[in-house]
Structures are given as C-alpha cells and as structure tokens.
N, C-alpha and C positions, 0 to 999 in steps of 0.2 A: 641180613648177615649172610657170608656168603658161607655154603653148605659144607668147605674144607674147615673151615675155624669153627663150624656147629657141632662137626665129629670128631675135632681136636678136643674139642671142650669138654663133649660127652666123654671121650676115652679117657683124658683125665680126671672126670670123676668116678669113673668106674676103678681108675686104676686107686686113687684114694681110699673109697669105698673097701676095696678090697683087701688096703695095705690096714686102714682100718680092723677091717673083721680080724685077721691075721693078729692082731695086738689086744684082741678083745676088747675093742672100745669102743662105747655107747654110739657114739657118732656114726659108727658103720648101721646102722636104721633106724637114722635119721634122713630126712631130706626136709627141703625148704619151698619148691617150687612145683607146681603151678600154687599161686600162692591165693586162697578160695577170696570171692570179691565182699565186699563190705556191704550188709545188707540192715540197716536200721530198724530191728523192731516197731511196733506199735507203741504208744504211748502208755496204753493199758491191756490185761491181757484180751485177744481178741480182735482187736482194732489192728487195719490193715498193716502190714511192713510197706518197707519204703518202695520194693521191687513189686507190688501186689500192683491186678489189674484190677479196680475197684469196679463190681457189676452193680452195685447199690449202695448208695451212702445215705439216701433220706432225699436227695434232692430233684433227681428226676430218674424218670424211667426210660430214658433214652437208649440204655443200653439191651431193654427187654421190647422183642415185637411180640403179637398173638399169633401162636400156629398157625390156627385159621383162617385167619384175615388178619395179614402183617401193614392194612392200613394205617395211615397217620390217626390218632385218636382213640383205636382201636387198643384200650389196654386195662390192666387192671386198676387198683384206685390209689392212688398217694395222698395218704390224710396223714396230717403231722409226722412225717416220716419215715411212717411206715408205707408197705403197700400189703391192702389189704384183696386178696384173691374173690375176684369179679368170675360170677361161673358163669353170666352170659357170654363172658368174653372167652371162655374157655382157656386152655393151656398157655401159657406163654414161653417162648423162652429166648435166649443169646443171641442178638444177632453176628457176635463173635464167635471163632469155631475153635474146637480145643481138641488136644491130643493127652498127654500124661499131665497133670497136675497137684498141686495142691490147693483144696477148696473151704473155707467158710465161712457157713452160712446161719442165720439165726431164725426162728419160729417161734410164735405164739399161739397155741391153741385158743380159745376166748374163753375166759372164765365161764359164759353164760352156755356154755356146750353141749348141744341132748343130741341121745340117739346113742346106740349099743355095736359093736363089732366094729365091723367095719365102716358103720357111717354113722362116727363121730372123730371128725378133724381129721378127715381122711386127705389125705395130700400125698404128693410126693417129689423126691431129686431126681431128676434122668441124669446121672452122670455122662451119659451120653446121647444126645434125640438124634432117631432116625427115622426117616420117612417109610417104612417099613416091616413087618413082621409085629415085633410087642410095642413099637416105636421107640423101645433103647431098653436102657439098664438102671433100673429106678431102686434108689434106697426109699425105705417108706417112710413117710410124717404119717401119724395117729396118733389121737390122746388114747395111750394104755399104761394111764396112772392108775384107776382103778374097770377097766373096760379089759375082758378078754376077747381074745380072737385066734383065731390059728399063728400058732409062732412065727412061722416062715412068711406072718402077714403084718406085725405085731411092729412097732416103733423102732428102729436101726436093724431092721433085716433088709437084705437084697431080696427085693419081692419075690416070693412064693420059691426061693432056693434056700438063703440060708438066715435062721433063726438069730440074733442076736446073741451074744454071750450073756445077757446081762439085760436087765429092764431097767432102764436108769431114767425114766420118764419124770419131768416136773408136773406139779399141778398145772391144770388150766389156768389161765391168767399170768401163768409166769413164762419168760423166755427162755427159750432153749435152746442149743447149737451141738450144727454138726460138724465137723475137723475130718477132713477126707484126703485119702492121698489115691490118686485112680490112676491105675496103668491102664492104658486104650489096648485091644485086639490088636493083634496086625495080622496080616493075612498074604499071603502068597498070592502070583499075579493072575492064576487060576481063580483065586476066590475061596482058595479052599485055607483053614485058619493055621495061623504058625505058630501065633502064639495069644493064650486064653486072658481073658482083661479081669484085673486084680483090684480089690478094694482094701484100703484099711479105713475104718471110719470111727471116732470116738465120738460118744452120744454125751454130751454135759460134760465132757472130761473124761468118760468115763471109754474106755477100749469094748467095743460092740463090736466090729469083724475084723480079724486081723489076719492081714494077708489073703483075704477070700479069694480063692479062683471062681471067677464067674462061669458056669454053663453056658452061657447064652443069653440072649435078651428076656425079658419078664414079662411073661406073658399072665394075663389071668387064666385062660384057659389053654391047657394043652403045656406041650414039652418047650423049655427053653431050645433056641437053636441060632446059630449066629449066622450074620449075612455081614459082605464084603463091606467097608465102609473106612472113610476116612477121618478127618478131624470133624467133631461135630458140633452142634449148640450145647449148650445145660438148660434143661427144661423143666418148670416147676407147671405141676398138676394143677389144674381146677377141678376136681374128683365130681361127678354126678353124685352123690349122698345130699341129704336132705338136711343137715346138719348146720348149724351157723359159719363162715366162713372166716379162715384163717389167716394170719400174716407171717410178714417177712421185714426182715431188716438185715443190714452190717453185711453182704456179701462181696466177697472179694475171691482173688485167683492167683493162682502163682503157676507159671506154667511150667513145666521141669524137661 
C-alpha cells in the first residue's frame, strides 16, 4: 500500500481516537490491530501447542547429539518412549540453537533411587550450553522429596545462585515437569553484557523462580560470571553421582 494512504489512514484514526476521548467513549482505548495469530493448544494440559518445536515426543532422538562425541549412534537410550540418561555417553544436548523461549520438559527420578544430597537423581536443564566457563545456565533435576542439600542446590534452583520458592518435588517413580520462560544474555559488540538473562520456571505447576535475574553461568565451584555468546543448544546432564539413572519425556519449545 502506498505510504500516502498509510498516513491518510493512520491520521484518521488518530483523529477518531481523539474525537472519541473528547465524548468520553469507551472506544477511545480501544484498538483492533495487529490482530495476535491463532495458536491451538495441546490437547491435554502439557502436551505440545500447535506453534511448539517438538525436541522429544517418545519417537526418536534425532533431535538430541552427545556433547562429547556428537556421532551417529552415540546417544542416550530410548525404551518405550522415554529416554533414559546413559552416563557413559555423557551430556547430551539440541542440535538446534535457541535464543528467548518458552520450554517443557518432563522427569522421572526412579522409584528404586539411593544415595543422599547431591547424588541422588542428580541431573540437570542448561537453558543455555556453552562451550565454555560453567558450560551455561543450568536449572537443577534432584530427588529432594525427602533428601536435603544446600538450597541454591536443591530441585528448581538456578544452580548454586538462587534457591527455589518452594519445594514442590513428587516422589520417585512419578513424573514431574518444568514450564520455563528464559530470556538469553545479550551483550554488546565488546563482549561486555547489556543485558543479564532471566528465568521464570514452575516446578509441577507450582511457581519456583520468578523473574530470576541470572549472575552468570553456574558454576560448581567459584563466582558466576558471563562470557559473550549467542543462540545456543538446551542441554540435559549426565551428572557423575553413583545413583540410578534418570529420564525424560514430552519436550518441546516455543521460541519468542
């Protein structure tokens, strides 16, 4: 449309708008357009929307490589639809790369689960993997239905920064999910950060960090500190603990 009839059109609604408020009528804010797109829920709650980029549905791992060795074959186990976390194979994650999203994801610790603190069903989400520093920004998986550990280490904390609200952990043997909304870093052409990367996450339904400003990546040892980076994988832990090994199902993505 040519740009004289686009500012003909806006000035007359402006000038509407205006005559509007002037009369005190509702319609002076109101508007109509841009008009938001159509996006089909899941069928049940939890199960993908229609705009989700599905990373696991039960049917293959295609969408997951191993950090370490991103060969063919080289992955964790898909038994009846779940995948369950292979420690020889170590870390996996995305071979798709992400910026702000909406993410989740489901867990099962195993019913049959030993070992205290830290290594019992120790896992975890890198909302963001990077090649570098803590290697990203990991919310944490642990059974701490009845297991303690340090808070800032403890099931829906951003590792070793902030503590969950709330302990909303199921028993072993039952599934559980996380509902994530992540705003990515952005950083200046220097390297130096402009703006700090944000978590909301609900644990079971349940609101665990809201609006978290992240520090920096999560490191176990030593100060959070951020390094330049752009869109990256989502990567799920194979944690070194001694402890029986856990799964995954129903993950998906909405990028924003």
């Amino acid at each position: 449309m040519n740009k004289k009839i686009i500012a003909g059109i806006a000035a007359i609604a402006l000038a509407t708008t205006a005559s509007y408020a002037q009369q005190g009528d509702p319609r002076a804010t109101e508007y109509y357009s841009p008009v938001p797109k159509v996006v089909t829920p899941g069928e049940t709650c939890g199960n993908a929307p229609s705009d989700a980029i599905v990373l696991f549905d039960g049917t293959s791992l295609d969408e997951w490589e191993a950090v370490k060795n991103p060969a063919p074959g080289k992955n964790w186990k898909l038994v009846h639809h779940i995948m369950t976390v292979d420690k020889s194979v170590g870390d996996i994650q995305t071979k798709k790369t992400f910026t702000d999203f909406q993410l989740h994801i489901e867990y099962r610790i195993p019913a049959n689960i030993t070992g205290t603190g830290q290594a019992r069903g120790n896992s975890g989400v890198f909302l963001a993997s990077i090649p570098f520093g803590a290697g990203g920004y990991e919310l944490q998986v642990l059974d701490n239905y009845n297991n303690s550990t340090y808070v800032n280490g403890q099931a829906g904390s951003i590792y070793k920064q902030s503590p969950p609200l709330v302990n909303a952990c199921r028993k072993p043997g039952e599934w559980q999910s996380y509902d994530v909304i992540w705003t990515a870093p952005r950083f200046n052409e220097d390297g130096t950060l402009k703006s700090p990367a944000r978590a909301t996450v609900f644990h079971n339904g349940v609101l665990v960090q809201n609006n978290t400003e992240l520090k920096g990546d999560t490191p176990y040892i030593g100060q959070p500190s951020y390094h330049k980076h752009g869109p990256a994988p989502i990567k799920l832990q194979a944690h070194g603990d001694k402890s029986e090994p856990l799964s995954y199902r129903n993950i998906w993505l909405r990028p924003l």
